[in-house]
Each structure stands twice: as structure tokens, then as C-alpha cells.
Backbone bond lengths (Angstrom), bond angles and torsions (degrees), N, CA, C in turn:
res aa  C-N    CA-C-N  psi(-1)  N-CA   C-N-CA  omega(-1)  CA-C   N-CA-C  phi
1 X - - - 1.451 - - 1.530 110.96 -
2 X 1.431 117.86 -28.76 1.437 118.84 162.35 0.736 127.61 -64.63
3 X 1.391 145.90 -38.90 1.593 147.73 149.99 1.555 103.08 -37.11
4 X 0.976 111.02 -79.70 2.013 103.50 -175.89 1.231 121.53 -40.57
5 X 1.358 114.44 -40.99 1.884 122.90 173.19 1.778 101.80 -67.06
6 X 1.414 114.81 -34.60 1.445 97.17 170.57 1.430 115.87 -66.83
7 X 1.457 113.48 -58.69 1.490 118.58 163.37 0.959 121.43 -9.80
8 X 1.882 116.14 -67.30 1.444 101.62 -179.55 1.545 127.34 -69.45
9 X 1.361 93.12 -20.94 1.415 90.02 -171.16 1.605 128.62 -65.77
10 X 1.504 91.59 -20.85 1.330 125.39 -176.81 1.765 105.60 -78.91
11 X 1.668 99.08 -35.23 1.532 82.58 172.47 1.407 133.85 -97.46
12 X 1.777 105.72 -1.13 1.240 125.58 161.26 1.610 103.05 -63.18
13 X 0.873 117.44 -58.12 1.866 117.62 -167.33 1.510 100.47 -42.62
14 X 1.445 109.58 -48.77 1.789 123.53 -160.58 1.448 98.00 -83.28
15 X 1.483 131.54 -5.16 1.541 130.67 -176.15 2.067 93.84 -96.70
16 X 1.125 104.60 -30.34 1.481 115.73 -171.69 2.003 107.93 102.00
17 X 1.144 90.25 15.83 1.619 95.53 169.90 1.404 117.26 -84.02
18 X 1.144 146.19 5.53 1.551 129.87 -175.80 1.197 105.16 -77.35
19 X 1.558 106.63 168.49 1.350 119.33 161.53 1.782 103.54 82.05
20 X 1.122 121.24 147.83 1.474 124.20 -162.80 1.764 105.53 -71.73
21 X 1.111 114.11 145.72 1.249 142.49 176.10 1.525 129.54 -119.41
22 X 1.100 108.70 130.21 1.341 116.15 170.98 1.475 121.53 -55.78
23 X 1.097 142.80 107.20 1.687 138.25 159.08 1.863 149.63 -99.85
24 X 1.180 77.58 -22.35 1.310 87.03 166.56 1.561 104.07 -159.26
25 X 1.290 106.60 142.55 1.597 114.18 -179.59 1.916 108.43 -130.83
26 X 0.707 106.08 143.38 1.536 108.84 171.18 1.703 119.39 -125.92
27 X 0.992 137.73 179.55 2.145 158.78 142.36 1.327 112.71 -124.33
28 X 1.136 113.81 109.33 1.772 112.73 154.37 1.375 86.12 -99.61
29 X 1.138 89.65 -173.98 1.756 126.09 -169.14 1.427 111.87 -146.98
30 X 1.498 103.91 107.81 1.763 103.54 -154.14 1.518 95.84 -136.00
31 X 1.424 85.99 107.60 1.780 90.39 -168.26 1.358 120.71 56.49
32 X 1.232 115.49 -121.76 1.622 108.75 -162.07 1.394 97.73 -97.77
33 X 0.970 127.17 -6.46 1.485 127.95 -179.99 1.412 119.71 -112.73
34 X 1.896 121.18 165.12 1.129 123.91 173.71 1.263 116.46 -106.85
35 X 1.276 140.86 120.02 1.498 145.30 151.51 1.449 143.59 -96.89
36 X 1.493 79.96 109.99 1.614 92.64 172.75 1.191 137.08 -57.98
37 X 1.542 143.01 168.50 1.347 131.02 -136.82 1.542 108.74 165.50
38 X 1.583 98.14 83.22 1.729 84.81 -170.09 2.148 95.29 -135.49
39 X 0.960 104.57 141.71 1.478 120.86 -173.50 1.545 110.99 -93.33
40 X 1.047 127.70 107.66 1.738 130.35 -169.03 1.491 103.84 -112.74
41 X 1.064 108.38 121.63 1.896 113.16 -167.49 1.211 98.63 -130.57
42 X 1.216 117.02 117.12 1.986 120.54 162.11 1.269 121.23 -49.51
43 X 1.505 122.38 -20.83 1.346 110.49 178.48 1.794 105.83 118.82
44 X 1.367 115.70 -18.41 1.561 103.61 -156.61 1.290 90.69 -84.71
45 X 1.380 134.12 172.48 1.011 126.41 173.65 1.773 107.31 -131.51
46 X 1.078 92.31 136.91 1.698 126.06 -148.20 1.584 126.07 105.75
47 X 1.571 97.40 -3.19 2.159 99.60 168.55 0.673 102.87 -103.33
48 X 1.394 100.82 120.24 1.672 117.56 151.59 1.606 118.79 -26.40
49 X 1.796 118.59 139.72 1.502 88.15 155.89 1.750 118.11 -111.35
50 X 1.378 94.60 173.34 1.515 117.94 -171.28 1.288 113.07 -42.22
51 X 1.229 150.94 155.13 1.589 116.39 157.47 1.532 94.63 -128.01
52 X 1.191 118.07 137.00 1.400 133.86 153.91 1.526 135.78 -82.61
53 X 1.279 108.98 72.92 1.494 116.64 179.34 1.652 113.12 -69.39
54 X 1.408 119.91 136.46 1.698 121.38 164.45 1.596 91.00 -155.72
55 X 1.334 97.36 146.57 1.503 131.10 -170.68 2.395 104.95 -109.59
56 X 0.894 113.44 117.29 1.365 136.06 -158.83 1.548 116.82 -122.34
57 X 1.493 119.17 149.88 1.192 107.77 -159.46 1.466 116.82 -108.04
58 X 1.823 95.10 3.45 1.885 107.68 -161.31 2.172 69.56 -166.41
59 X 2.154 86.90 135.37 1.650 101.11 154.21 1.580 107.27 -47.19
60 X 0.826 111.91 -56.18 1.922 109.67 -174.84 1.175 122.59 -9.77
61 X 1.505 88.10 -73.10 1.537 128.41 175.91 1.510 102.37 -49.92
62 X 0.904 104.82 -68.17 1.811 103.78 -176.08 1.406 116.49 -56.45
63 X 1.448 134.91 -52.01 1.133 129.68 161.75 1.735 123.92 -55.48
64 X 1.592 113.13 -24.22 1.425 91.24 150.23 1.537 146.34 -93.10
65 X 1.624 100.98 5.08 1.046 119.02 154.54 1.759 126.63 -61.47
66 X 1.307 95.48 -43.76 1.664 101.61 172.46 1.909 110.48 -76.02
67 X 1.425 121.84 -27.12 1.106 108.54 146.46 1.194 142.36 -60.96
68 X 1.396 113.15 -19.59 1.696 112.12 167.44 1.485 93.99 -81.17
69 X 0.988 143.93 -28.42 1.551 118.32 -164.05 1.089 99.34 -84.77
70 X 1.481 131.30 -39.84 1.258 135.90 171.40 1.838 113.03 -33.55
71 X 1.233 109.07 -39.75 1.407 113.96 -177.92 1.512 127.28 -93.40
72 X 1.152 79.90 -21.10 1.797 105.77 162.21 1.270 116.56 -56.95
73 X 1.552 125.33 -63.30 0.945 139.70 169.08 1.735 129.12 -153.69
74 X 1.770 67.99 99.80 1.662 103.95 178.23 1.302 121.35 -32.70
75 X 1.411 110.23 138.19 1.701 107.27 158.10 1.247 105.59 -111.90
76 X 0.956 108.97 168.90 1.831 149.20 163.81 1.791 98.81 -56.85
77 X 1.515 115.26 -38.52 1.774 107.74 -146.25 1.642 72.40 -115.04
78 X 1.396 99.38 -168.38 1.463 122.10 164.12 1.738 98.41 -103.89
79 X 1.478 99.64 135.23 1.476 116.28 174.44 1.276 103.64 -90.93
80 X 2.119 121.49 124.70 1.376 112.59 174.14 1.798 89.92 -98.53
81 X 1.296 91.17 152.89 1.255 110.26 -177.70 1.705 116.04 -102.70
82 X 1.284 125.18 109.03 1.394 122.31 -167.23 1.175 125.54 -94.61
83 X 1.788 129.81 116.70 1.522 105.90 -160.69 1.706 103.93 -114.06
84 X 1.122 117.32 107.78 1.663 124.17 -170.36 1.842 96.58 -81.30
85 X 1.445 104.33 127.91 1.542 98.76 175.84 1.702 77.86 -170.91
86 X 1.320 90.96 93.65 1.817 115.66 -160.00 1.866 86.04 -111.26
């Protein structure tokens, strides 16, 4: 099973996938404030991903926060960005 997990990993690198990525990002709106909410996954499958929570004082702010992570660590896809203010 270690040989194949190298495999992939090896064929993620050669696809331009290594290294952690951004995948899903979200905004609620929680009370008076905005919070960000974005999930950064390396790709292996069976890891968990990371989550990056920050709390903001204006959507703005929060969505350019999810643009820096976005640049931080690139994806492959386009990241939609979801803004819950239910």
C-alpha cells in the first residue's frame, strides 16, 4: 500500500498538484462580525484538511482574506467562494 501512496503522490507532483491547496472556502456572518472559513487539504487521501478559521470586521475583509489564502496555496480548479448571511 506504500508503493501506491508513493505513486500517487508522485503523480500528483507530475499533474502540478503537490503541496497543500486550498478547497473549499466559506463567510457566515455571525452576529456583528464576518468569519472566514477555508479548508486546505494536501491532496492525500485519508488527510484530513486543515481548516483556517479568522473572524473579520467587514465581508471585504473576509473575502480578501480568502484571497490571500487562495494565493498561498494554489489550486489546480477555481475556488468558489460561499458567502452565508442567512
Amino acid at each position: 500500500m506504500k508503493q501506491v501512496d508513493r505513486l500517487i503522490i508522485e503523480a500528483k507532483r507530475i499533474a502540478g498538484m503537490s503541496g497543500k491547496q486550498l478547497e473549499l472556502a466559506r463567510i457566515e456572518h455571525d452576529g456583528g462580525e464576518w468569519v472566514s472559513i477555508a479548508h486546505v487539504w494536501d491532496g492525500v487521501e485519508g488527510h484530513a484538511p486543515t481548516t483556517e478559521r479568522a473572524p473579520h470586521t467587514t465581508m471585504e475583509s473576509a473575502i480578501d482574506y480568502i484571497h490571500d489564502l487562495a494565493a498561498q496555496y494554489p489550486n489546480s480548479r477555481d475556488v468558489t467562494i460561499l458567502i452565508d448571511d442567512i
